[in-house]
C-alpha positions as CSV (number, residue, x, y, z in Angstrom):
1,X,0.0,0.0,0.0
2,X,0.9,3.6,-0.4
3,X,0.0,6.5,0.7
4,X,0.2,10.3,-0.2
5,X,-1.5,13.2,0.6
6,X,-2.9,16.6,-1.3
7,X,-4.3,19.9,0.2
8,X,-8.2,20.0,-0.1
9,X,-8.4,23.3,-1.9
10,X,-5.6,22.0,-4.5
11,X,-6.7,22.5,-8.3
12,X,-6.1,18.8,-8.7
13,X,-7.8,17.7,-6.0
14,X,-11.4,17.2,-7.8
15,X,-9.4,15.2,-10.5
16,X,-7.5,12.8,-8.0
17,X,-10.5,12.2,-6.3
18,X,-12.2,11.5,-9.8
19,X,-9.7,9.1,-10.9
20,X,-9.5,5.4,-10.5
21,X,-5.9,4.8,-9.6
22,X,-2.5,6.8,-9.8
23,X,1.3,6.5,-10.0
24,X,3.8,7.6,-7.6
25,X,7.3,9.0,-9.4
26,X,9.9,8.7,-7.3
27,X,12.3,11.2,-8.4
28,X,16.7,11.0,-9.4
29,X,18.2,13.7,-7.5
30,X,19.1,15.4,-11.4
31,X,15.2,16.0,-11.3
32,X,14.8,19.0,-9.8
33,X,13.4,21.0,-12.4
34,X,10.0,18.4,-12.5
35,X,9.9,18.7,-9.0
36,X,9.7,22.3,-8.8
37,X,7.7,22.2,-11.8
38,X,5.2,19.7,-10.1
39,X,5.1,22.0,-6.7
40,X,4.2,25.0,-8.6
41,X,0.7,25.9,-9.1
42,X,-0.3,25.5,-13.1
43,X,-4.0,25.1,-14.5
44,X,-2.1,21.7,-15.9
45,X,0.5,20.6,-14.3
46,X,1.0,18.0,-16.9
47,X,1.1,20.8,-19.7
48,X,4.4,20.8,-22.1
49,X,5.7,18.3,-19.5
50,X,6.9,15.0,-21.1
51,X,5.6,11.8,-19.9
52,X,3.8,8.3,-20.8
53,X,1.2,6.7,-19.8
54,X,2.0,3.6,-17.4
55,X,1.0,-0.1,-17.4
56,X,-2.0,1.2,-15.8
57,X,-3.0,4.4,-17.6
58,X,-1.2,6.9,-15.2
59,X,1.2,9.4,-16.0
60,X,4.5,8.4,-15.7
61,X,7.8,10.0,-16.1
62,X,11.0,8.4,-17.9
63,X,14.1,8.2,-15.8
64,X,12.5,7.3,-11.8
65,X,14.5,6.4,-9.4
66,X,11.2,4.3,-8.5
67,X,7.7,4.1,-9.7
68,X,4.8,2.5,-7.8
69,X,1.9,2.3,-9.8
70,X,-1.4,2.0,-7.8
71,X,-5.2,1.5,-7.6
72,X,-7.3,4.0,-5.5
73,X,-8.4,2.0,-2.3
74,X,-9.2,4.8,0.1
75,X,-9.7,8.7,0.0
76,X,-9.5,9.8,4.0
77,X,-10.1,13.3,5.1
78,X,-7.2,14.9,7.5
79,X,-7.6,18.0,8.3
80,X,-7.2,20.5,5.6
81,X,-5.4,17.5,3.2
82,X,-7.0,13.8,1.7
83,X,-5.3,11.2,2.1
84,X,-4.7,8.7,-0.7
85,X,-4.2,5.2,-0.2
86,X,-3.4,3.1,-3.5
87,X,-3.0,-0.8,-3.5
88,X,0.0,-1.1,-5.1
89,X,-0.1,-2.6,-8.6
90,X,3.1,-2.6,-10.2
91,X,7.0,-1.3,-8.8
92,X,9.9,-0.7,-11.0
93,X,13.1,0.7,-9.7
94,X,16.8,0.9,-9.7
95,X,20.3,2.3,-8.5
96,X,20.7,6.4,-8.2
97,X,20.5,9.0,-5.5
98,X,17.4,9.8,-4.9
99,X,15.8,13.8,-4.8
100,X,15.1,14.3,-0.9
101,X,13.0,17.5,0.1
102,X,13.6,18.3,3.8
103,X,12.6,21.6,5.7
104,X,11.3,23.3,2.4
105,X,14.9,22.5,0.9
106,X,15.7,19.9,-1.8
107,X,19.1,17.8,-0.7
108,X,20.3,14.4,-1.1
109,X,21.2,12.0,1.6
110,X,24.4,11.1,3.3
111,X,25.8,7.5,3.7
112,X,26.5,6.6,7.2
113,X,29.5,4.4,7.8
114,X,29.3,1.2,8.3
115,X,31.0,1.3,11.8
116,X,28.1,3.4,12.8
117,X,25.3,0.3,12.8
118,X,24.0,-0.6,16.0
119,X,24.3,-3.9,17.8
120,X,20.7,-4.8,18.3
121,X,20.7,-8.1,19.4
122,X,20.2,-9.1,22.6
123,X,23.2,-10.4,24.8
C-alpha cells in the first residue's frame, strides 16, 4: 500500500479524487526542475511536460528512481489534506541517489559508515 496526501483546496484535488488509480514518481536527484515544476501551481500541471502513460494508464515520467503504480483504495479526510491510499499494482526501480525535500529545501542523503550500525541483538 501507499499512501500520499494533497491539500483539499488544490486544483487537482477534484481530478485525484475522480480518478481510478495513480502513479507515484519517485524522483533521481538530477530532477529538480519536474519537482519544482510539479510544486508549482499551473492550470495543468501536466502541460508541455513529457511523460507516458504507465502499465496502468497513469502518468509516468521516464528516468525514476522508482515508480509505484497503484489503484485508489481509500480517499480519507485529514484535516485541511486527503489522504490517498493506492493498492500497489506494479513497482519498478533501480540504483541512483534519490531527490530528498527536507525543511522546504531539496538535498540528497548522506551515507553513514558502516561502523556506525548498531548492535541490536540481545546479549
Amino acid at each position: 500500500m501507499v499512501v500520499w496526501s494533497l491539500r483539499k483546496n488544490s486544483p487537482s484535488s477534484a481530478t485525484f479524487q475522480r480518478a481510478t488509480g495513480f502513479a507515484v514518481n519517485i524522483l533521481c536527484a538530477d530532477r529538480r526542475d519536474l519537482s519544482h515544476h510539479f510544486a508549482t501551481p499551473h492550470p495543468d500541471k501536466f502541460l508541455g511536460v513529457e511523460y507516458d502513460d504507465g502499465s496502468f494508464g497513469f502518468p509516468v515520467f521516464s528516468d525514476n528512481l522508482a515508480l509505484f503504480e497503484c489503484r485508489k483504495s481509500q480517499v480519507v479526510e485529514g484535516g485541511d489534506h486527503l489522504m490517498f491510499i493506492g493498492e500497489v499494482l506494479r513497482v519498478t526501480y533501480r540504483d541512483d541517489v534519490p531527490l530528498i525535500i527536507s525543511s522546504g529545501r531539496y538535498c540528497t542523503p548522506l551515507a553513514i559508515p558502516s561502523n556506525a550500525l548498531v548492535n541490536t541483538g540481545a546479549g
